[in-house]
Kinemage of the C-alpha trace (Angstrom):
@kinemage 1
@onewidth
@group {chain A} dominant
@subgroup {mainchain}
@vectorlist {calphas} color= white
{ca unk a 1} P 6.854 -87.377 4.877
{ca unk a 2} L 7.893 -86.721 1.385
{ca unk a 3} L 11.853 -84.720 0.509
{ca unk a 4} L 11.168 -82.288 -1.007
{ca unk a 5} L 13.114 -82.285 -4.880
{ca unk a 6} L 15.447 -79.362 -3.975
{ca unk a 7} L 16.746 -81.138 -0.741
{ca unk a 8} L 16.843 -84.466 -3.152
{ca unk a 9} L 18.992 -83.181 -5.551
{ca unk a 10} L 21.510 -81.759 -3.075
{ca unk a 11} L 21.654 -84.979 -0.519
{ca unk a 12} L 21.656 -87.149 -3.944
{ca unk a 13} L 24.886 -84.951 -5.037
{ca unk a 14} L 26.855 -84.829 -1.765
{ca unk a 15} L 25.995 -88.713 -1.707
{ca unk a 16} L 27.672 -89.241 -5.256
{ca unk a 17} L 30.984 -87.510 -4.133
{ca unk a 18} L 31.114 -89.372 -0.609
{ca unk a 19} L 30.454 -92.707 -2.874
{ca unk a 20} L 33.651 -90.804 -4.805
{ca unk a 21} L 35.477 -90.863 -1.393
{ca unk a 22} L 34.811 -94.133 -0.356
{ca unk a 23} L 36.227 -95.493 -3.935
{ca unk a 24} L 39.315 -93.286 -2.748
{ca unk a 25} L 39.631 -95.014 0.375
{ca unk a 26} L 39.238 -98.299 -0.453
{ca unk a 27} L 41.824 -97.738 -3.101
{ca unk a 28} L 43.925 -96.035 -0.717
{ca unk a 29} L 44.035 -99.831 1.575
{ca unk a 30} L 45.014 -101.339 -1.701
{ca unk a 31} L 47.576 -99.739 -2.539
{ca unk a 32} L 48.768 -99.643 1.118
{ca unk a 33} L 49.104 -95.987 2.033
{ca unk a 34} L 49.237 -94.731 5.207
{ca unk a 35} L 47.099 -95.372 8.526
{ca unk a 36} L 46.859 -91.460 9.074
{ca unk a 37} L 45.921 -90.483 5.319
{ca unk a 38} L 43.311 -93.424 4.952
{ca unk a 39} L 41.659 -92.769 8.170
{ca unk a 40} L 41.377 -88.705 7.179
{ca unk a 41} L 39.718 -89.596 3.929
{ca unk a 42} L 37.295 -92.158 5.749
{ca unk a 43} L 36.560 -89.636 8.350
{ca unk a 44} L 35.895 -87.005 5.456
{ca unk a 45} L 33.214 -90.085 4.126
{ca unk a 46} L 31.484 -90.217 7.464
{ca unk a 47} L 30.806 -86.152 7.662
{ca unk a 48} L 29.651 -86.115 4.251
{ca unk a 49} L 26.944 -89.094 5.264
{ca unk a 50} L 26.332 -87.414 8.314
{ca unk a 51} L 25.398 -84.179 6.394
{ca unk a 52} L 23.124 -85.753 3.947
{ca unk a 53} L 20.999 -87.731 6.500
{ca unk a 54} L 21.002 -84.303 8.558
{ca unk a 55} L 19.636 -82.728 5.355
{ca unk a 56} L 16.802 -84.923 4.914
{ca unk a 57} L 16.196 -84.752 8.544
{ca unk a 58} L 15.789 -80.698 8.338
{ca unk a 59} L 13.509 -80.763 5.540
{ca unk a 60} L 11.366 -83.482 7.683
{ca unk a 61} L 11.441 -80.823 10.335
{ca unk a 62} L 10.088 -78.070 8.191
{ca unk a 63} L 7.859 -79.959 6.777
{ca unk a 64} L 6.576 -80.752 10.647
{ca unk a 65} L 6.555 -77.012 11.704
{ca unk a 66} L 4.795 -75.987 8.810
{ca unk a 67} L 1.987 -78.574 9.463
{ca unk a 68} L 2.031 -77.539 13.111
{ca unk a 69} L 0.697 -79.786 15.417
{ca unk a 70} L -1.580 -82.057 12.927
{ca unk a 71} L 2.060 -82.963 11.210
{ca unk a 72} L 2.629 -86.390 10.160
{ca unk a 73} L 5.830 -86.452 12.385
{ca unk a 74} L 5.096 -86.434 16.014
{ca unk a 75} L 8.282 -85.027 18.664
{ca unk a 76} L 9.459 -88.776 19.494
{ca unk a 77} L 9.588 -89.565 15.792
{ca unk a 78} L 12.003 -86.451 14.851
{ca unk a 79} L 14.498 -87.271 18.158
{ca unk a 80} L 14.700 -90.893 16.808
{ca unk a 81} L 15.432 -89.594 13.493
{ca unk a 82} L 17.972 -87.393 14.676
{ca unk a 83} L 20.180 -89.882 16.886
{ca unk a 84} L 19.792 -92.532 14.378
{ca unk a 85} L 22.414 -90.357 12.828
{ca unk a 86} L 24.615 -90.037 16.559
């Protein structure tokens, strides 16, 4: 299954900023803020990863449907996929 370009360039750019975030976050510890305000921004980190690998996973799925049944990705295949990310 190839991404398509469109769904590359949007997962590659939501990627960038949650690399961003995490640079936040680890400066954050450093400097020693607070429990509360570290663990929002790292929280913020995780939802933008989740969103990217759901991203890729959706365009994995079209891909699939549009194929119909002769699809490179079989059922089993997409459901691992999708709680890799759980």
């Amino acid at each position: 299954m190839k991404i398509e370009d469109d769904v590359v360039g949007s997962v590659v750019n939501r990627l960038r900023r949650a690399e961003g975030q995490l640079g936040g976050v680890i400066r954050m510890l450093q400097d020693g803020r607070d429990c509360k305000d570290v663990v929002t921004q790292l929280a913020a980190v995780s939802r933008a990863l989740d969103k990217a690998g759901f991203a890729i996973i959706a365009s994995g799925l079209v891909q699939c449907l549009a194929a119909g049944e002769d699809g490179e990705l079989d059922r089993a295949q997409m459901e691992k996929l999708f709680l890799s990310l759980a």
